[in-house]
C-alpha positions in Angstrom: -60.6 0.1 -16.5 -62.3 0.9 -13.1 -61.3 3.6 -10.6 -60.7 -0.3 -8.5 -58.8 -1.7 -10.8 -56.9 1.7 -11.6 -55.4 1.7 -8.1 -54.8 -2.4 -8.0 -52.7 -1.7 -10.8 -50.5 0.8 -9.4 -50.4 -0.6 -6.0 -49.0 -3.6 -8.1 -46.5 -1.3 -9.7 -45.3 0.5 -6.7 -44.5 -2.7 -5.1 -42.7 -4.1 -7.8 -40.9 -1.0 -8.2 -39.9 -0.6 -4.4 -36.8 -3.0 -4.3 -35.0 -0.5 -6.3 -35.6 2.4 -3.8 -34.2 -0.2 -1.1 -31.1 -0.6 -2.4 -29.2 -2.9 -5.0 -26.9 -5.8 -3.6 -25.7 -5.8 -7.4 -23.5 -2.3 -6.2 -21.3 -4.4 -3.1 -18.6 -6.3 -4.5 -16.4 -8.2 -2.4 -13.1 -9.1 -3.1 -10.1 -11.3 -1.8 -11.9 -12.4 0.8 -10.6 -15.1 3.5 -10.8 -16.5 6.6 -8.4 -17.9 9.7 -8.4 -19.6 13.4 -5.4 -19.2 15.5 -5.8 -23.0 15.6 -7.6 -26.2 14.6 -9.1 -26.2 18.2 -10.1 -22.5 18.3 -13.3 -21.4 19.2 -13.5 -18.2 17.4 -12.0 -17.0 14.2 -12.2 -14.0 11.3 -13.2 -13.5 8.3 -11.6 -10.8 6.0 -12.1 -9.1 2.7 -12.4 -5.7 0.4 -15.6 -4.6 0.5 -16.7 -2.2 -2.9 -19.7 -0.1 -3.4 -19.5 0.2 -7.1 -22.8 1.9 -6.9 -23.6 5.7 -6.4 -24.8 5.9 -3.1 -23.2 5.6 0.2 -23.8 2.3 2.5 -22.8 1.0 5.5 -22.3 -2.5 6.4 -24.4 -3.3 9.9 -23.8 -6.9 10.3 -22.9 -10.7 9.4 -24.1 -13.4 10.2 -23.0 -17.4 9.7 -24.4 -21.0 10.3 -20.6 -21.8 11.4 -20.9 -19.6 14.7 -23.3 -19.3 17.7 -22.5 -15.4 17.4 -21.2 -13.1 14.4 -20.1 -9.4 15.1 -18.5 -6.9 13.3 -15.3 -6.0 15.5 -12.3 -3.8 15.2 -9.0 -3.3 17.5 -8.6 -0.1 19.2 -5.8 0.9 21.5 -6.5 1.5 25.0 -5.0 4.5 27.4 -2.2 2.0 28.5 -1.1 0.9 24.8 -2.8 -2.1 24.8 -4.8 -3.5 22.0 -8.7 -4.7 22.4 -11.0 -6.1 20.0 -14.5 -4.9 20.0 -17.7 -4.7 18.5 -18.5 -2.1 16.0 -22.7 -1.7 16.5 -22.6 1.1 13.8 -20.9 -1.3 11.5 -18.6 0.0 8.4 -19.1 3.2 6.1 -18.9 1.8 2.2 -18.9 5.3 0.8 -20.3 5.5 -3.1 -17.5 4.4 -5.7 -15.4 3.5 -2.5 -14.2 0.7 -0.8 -13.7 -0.4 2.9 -10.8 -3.2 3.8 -11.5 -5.6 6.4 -7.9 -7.0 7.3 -5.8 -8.3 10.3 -5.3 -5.6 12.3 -8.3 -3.7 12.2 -12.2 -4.2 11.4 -12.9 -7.5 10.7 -15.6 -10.0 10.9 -15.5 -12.4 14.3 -16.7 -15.7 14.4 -17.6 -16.3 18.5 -18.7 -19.9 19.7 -17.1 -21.8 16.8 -19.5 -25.1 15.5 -17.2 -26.6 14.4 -12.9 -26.3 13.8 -12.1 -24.7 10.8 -9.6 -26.5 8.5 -7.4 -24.6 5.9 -9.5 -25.2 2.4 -12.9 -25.4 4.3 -15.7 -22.9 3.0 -17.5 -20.6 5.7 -20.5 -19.0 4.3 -21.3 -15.4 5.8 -24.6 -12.9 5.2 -23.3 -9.5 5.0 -25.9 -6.6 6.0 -25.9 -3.3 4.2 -28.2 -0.5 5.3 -29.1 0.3 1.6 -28.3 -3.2 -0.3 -29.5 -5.7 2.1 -28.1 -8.8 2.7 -24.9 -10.5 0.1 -24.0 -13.7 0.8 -20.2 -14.8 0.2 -18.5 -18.0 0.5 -15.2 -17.4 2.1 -12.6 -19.9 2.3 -10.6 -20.8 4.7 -6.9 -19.9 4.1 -4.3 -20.8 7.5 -1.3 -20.3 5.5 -1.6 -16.5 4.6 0.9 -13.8 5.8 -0.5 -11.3 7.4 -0.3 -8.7 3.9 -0.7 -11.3 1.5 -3.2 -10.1 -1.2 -3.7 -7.4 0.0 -3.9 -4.3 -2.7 -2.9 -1.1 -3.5 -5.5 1.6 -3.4 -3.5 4.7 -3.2 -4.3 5.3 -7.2 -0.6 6.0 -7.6 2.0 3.8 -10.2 5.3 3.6 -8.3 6.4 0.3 -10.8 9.0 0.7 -12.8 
């Protein structure tokens, strides 16, 4: 084999190789996930779920995107110096630390769906890219549940067994 062909070869092997150095979508898991409008003539709406990193390195999600929306953020709510609660975007996005997990619920960070396409009707299916610094993009079809309570499904992850 030439000294040519030598380095062709490994050139070939490095780049088949590199996915794995960027990151494996394999490691994000997400779970329970759902989504609501405050009405059938809303223009915005929020998607929610448990985000796991099964995998052994940290990761952060950094953004979402959706067909369904002219604009998809990251947001959370943070109380103001008078009491009051805002929404707002989250540019750094969400830590998923290694063998962790990160909730996205009502209430806190969440996924926000600005400039609604079109209404969203309990049953529908919204279809939303994730963004992960280290495992790229996960796509998730979320459906669209009006009737949840505001703690419905949502799941112990204090590790203790209080049952009886």
């Amino acid at each position: 084999m030439s000294f040519r062909t030598s380095g062709l070869a490994a050139l070939c092997a490095t780049a088949v190789a590199f996915p794995a150095f960027a990151g494996d979508a394999s490691s994000i898991k997400i779970e329970d996930p759902y989504a609501r409008v405050s009405s059938a003539s809303a223009k915005s709406g929020a998607a929610f779920m448990v985000v796991q990193n099964t995998g052994a390195t940290d990761d952060r999600l950094i953004a979402a995107q959706s067909d369904v929306a002219k604009k998809t953020e990251l947001h959370t709510h943070k109380q103001d110096a008078n009491g009051v609660m805002q929404m707002m975007h989250v540019e750094e996005g969400f830590a998923i630390p290694a063998g962790g997990m990160h909730m996205l619920a009502r209430g806190g960070d969440h996924v926000m769906l600005m400039g609604l396409n079109q209404s969203l009707a309990h049953g529908d299916v919204v279809t939303i890219t994730l963004t992960f610094d280290q495992a790229g993009d996960v796509t998730v079809d979320i459906p669209v549940d009006l009737e949840r309570k505001p703690d419905h499904g949502a799941m112990n992850h204090s590790g203790s067994n209080t049952g009886g």
